[in-house]
C-alpha positions in Angstrom: -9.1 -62.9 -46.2 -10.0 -59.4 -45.3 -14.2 -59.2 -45.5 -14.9 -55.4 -46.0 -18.1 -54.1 -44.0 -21.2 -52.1 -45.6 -19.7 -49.0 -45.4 -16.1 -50.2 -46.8 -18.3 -51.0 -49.4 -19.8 -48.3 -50.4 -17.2 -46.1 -50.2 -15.3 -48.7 -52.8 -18.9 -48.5 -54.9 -19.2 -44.2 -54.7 -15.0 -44.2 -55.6 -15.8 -46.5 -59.3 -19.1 -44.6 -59.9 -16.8 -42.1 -59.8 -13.9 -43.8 -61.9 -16.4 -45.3 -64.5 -18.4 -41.7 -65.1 -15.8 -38.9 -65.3 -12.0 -40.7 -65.7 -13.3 -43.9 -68.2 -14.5 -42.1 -70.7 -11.4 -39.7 -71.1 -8.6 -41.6 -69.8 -7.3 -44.0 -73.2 -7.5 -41.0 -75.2 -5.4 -38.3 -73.0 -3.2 -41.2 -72.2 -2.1 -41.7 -76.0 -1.9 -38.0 -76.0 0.6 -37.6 -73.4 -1.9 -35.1 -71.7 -2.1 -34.4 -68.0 -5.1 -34.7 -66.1 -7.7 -32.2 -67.0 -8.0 -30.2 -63.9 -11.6 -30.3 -63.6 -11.0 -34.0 -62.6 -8.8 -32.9 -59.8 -11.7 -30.3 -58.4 -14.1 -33.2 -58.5 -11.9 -35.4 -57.0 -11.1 -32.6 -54.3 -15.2 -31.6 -54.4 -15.9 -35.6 -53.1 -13.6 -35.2 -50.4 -10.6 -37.6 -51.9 -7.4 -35.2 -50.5 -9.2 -35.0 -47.2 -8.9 -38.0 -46.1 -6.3 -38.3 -43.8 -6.4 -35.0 -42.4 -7.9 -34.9 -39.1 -11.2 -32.7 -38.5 -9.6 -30.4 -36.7 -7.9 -29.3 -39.5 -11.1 -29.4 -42.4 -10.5 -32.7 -43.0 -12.2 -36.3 -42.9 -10.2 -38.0 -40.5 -10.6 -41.4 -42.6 -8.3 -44.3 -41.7 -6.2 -45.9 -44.2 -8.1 -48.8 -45.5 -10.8 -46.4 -46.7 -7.9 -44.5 -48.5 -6.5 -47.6 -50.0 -9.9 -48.5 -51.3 -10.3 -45.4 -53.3 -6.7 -45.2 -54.0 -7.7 -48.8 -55.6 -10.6 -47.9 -57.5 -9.5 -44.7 -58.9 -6.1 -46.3 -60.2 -8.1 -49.2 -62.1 -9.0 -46.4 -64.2 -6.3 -44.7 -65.3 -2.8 -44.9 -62.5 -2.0 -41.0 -62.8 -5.2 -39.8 -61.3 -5.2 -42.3 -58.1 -1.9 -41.1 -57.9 -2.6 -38.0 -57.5 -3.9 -38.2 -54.0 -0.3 -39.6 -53.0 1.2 -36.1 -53.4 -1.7 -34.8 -50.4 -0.8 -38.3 -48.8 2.8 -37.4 -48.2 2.4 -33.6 -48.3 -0.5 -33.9 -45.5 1.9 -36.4 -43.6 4.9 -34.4 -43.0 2.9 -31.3 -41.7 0.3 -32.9 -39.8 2.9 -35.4 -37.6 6.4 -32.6 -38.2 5.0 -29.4 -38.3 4.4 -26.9 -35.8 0.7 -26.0 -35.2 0.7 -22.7 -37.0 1.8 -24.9 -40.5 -1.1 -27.3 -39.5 -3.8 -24.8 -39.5 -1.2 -22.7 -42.4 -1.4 -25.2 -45.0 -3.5 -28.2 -44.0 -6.9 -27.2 -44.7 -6.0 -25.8 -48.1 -4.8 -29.5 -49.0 -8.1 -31.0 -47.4 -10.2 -28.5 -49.6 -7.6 -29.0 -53.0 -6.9 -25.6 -52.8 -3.2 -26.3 -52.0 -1.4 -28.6 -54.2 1.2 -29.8 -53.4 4.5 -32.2 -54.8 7.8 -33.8 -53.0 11.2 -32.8 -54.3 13.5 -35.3 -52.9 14.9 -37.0 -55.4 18.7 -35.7 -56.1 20.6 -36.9 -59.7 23.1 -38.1 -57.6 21.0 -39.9 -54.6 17.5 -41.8 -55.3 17.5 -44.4 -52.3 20.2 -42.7 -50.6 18.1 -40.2 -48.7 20.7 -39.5 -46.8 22.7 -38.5 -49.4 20.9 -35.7 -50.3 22.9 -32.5 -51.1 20.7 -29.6 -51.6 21.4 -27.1 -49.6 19.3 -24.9 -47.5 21.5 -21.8 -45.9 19.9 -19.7 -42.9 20.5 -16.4 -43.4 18.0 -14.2 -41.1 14.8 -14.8 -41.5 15.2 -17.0 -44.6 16.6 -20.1 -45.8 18.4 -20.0 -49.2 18.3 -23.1 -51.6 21.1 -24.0 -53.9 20.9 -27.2 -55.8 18.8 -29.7 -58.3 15.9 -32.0 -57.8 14.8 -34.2 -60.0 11.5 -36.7 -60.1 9.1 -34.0 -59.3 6.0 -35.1 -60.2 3.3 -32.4 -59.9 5.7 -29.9 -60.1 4.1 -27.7 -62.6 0.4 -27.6 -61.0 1.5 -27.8 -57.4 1.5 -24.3 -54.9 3.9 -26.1 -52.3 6.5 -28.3 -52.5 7.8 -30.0 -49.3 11.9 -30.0 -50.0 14.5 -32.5 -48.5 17.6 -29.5 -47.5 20.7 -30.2 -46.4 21.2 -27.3 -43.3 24.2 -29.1 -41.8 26.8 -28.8 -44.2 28.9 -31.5 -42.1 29.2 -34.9 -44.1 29.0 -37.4 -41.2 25.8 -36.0 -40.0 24.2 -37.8 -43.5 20.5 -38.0 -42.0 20.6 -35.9 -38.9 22.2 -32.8 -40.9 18.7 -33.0 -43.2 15.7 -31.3 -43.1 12.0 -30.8 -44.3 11.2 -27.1 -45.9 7.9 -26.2 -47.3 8.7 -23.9 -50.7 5.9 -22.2 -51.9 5.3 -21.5 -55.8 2.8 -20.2 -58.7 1.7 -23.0 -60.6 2.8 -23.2 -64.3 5.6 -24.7 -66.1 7.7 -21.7 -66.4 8.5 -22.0 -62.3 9.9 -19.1 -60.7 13.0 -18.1 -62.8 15.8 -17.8 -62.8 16.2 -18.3 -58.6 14.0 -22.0 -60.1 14.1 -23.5 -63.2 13.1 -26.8 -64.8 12.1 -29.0 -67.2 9.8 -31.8 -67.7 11.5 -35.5 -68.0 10.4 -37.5 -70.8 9.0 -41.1 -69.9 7.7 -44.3 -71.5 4.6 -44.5 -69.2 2.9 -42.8 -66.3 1.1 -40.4 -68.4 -1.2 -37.7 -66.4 1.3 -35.9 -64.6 4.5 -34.5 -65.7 7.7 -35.4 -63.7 10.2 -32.6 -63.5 13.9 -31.7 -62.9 14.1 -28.6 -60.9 17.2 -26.2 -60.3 17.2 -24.4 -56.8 19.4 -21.3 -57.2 19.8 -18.8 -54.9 15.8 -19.6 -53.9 14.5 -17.9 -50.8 12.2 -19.5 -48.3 11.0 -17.8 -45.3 12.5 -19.3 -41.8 9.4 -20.5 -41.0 8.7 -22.4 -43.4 10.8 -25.2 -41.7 8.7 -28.3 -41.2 8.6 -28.3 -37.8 10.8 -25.0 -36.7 13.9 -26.9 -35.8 16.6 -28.4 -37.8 17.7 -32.1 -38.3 14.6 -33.8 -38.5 13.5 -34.1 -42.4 14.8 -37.5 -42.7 13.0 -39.0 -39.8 10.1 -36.7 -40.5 10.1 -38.3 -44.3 10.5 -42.0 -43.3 7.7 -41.2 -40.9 5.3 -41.2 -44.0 6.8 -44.0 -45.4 4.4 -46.6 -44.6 1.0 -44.5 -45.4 2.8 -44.1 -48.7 3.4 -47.5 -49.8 0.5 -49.1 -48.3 -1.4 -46.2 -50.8 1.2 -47.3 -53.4 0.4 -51.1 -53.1 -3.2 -50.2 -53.7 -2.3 -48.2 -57.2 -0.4 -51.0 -58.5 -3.8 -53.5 -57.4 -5.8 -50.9 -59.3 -3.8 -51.0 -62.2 -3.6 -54.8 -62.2 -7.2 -55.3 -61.4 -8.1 -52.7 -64.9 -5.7 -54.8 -67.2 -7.1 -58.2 -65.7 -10.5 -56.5 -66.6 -9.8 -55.5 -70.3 -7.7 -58.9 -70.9 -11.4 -60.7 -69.6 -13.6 -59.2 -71.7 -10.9 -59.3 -75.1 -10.4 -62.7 -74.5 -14.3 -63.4 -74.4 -15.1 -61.1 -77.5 -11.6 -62.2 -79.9 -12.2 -65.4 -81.9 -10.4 -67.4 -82.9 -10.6 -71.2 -84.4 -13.8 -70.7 -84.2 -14.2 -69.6 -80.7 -13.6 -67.2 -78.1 -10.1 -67.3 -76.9 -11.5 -67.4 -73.4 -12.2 -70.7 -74.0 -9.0 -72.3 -74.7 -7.2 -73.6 -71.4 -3.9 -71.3 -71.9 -5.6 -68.4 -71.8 -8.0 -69.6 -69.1 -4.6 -70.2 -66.8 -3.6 -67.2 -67.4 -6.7 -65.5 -66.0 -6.5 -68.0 -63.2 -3.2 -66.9 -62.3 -3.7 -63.1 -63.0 -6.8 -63.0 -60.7 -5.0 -65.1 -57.9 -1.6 -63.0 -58.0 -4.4 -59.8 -57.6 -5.8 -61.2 -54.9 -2.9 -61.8 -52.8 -1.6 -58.4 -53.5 -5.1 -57.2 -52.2 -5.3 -59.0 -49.2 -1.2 -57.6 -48.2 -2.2 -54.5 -48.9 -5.6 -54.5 -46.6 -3.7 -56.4 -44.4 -1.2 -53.5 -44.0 -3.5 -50.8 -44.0 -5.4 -52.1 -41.2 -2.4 -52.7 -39.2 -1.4 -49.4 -39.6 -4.8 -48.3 -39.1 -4.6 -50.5 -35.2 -1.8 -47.9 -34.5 0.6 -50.7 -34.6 4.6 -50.6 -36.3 3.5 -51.7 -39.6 7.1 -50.8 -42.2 7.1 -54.8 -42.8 3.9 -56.0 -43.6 3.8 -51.9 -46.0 7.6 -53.1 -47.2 5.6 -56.7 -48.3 2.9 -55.1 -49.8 4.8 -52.9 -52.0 7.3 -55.4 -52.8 5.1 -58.2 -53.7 2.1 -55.7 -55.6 5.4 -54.3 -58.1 6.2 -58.0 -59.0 2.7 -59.1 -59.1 1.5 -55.7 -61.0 4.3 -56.3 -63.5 3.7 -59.8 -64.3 -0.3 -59.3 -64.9 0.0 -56.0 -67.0 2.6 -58.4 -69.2 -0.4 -61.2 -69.4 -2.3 -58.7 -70.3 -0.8 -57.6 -73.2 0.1 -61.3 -74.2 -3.5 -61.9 -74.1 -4.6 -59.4 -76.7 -1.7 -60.4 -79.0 -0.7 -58.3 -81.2 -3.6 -55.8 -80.5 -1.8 -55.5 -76.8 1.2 -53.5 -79.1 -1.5 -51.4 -80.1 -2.2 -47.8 -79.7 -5.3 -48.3 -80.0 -6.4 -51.0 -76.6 -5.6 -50.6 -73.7 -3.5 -53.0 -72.8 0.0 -51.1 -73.9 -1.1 -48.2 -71.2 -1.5 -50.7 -68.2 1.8 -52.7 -69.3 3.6 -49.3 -69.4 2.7 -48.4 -65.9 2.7 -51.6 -64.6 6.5 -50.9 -64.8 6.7 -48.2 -62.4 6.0 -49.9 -59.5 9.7 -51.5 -59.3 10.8 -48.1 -59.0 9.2 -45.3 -57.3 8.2 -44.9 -54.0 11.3 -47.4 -53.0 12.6 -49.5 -55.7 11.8 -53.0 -55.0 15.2 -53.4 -53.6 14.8 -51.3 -51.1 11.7 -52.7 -50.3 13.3 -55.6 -49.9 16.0 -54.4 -47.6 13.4 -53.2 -45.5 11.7 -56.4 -44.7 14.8 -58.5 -44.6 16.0 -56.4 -41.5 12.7 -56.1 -39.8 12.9 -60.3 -40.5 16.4 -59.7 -38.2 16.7 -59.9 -34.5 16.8 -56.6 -33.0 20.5 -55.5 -31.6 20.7 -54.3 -28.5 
């Protein structure tokens, strides 16, 4: 079992002092409302340093290693799961420039996502290809001194509030190339909902959960980018450059889906010791008592695979399996406890007005972004493989 050191510690304490004084008190409310994140949040958040993280010094950043980021990826998605995940968009963001891009993007864009002043969001996602990266179709045309976009994204989160978007282009029209014919381009934008029309256009996509942020479908268009705005100034590399980020990314998402198991363990606790029933607390009958047992053992596995990961990564060691683990097992595990959860409050868990129903919703998610649990699990089964040579 992973023992966390003093100052692991208190950066887990200073992230829920955080959580409990300025997200708690607002969170069940915006969340029945269907509101985003106030963005006063987000300047705190960016104020204590949280998008800084993993950018290096050099670049006005903190240079933290990933455990630290997993704790207060943790913490801040116990809360409520839209505002921890907002530090995944500087997460991946952050990631492509700082190991793609060319120096001048570094010091370009870097230090405005360390400071919060850039925002950024990933368009990747394609109607027609979700897991398929390689399938992406998009297509980025170099004309001059410019690129020119033609084609739809879809599961932008962020969209509206973000400045940059780092977008997965198709520059090699030639089919066989699939991945090597792909590449990374940084689009910058105004933030608002209304885009840059008509060259981009889009619409938020209804969901059943994941309230906070807004996912969007987006509608490239004859959209120019300036030349150099290509992640690393040479064509062909956006789909290694994305899978490079991979494993920082769902390490970070294994640690939201803890958070968000650990709040719904929390609120299903305290119901069952308040709601009577008989004649006595429900906490004291042995079904729900299992039922906590189990919840707070599943947790802690998906806890320890998730430091486990982190740390690995954080030795500088090839860590896709035991990040591949952790995300597959902390979407089953996150699923199943937000589900207790609900079953523990009964009826009430149907409820508008508990919060159980919010946990259960986004509990759900997990399965599906950030590499459906399929994929995850075609990722550990061949790093499980012998190698072929």
């Amino acid at each position: 079992m992973t023992v966390l050191s003093g100052e692991y510690e208190t950066v887990r304490r200073e992230a829920r002092k955080f959580a409990e004084k300025e997200v708690a008190p607002i969170a069940h409310d915006l969340y029945n409302e269907g509101a985003e994140i106030p963005m006063e949040i987000i300047k705190k958040m960016a104020n204590l340093g949280y998008f800084a993280m993993a950018i290096p010094e050099q670049y006005e950043g903190l240079g933290m290693d990933t455990l630290t980021i997993t704790l207060v990826t943790e913490e801040l998605s116990r809360v409520w799961l839209s505002v921890g995940s907002v530090m995944t968009r500087m997460l991946i963001a952050g990631g492509l420039i700082l190991n793609g891009g060319t120096e001048e993007q570094k010091e370009r864009w870097l230090p405005g996502i360390a400071s919060g002043d850039v925002l950024p969001a990933a368009a990747f996602t394609e109607p027609n290809a979700g897991s398929d990266t390689a399938g992406m179709q998009l297509r980025a045309v170099r004309q001059g001194d410019k690129y020119i976009l033609n084609g739809p994204k879809t599961w932008i989160t962020f969209a509206n509030r973000a400045n940059l978007m780092t977008v997965l282009a198709r520059t090699d029209p030639d089919a066989s190339k699939r991945h090597k014919g792909l590449s990374m381009i940084a689009v910058e934008k105004k933030p608002g909902n209304d885009f840059m029309p008509p060259h981009l256009t889009g619409a938020p996509i209804p969901t059943i959960g994941y309230y906070g942020m807004k996912s969007f479908s987006l509608n490239f268009e004859d959209f120019e980018v300036p030349a150099e705005n290509l992640i690393g100034g040479v064509e062909g590399r956006g789909f290694y450059q994305l899978m490079g980020v991979y494993e920082t990314a769902r390490i970070q998402t294994a640690a939201r889906a803890v958070g968000v198991a650990q709040g719904a363990f929390e609120a299903a606790l305290q119901y069952a010791q308040e709601r009577q029933q008989f004649g006595r607390p429900i906490a004291e009958f042995q079904v729900i008592q299992h039922k906590l047992a189990h919840m707070a053992t599943d947790i802690e596995a998906g806890r320890q695979l998730t430091y486990y990961a982190a740390q690995k990564k954080d030795s500088g060691q090839r860590s896709d399996l035991e990040a591949g683990m952790a995300k597959l097992f902390c979407a089953d595990m996150v699923e199943k406890v937000t589900s207790e959860a609900l079953q523990i409050f009964g009826g009430y868990g149907y409820a508008m007005e508990y919060p159980a129903h919010r946990f259960w919703r986004d509990g759900r998610i997990f399965k599906i972004f950030e590499g459906t649990s399929e994929i995850q699990a075609e990722v550990v089964a061949k790093r499980l493989m012998p190698e072929k040579k």
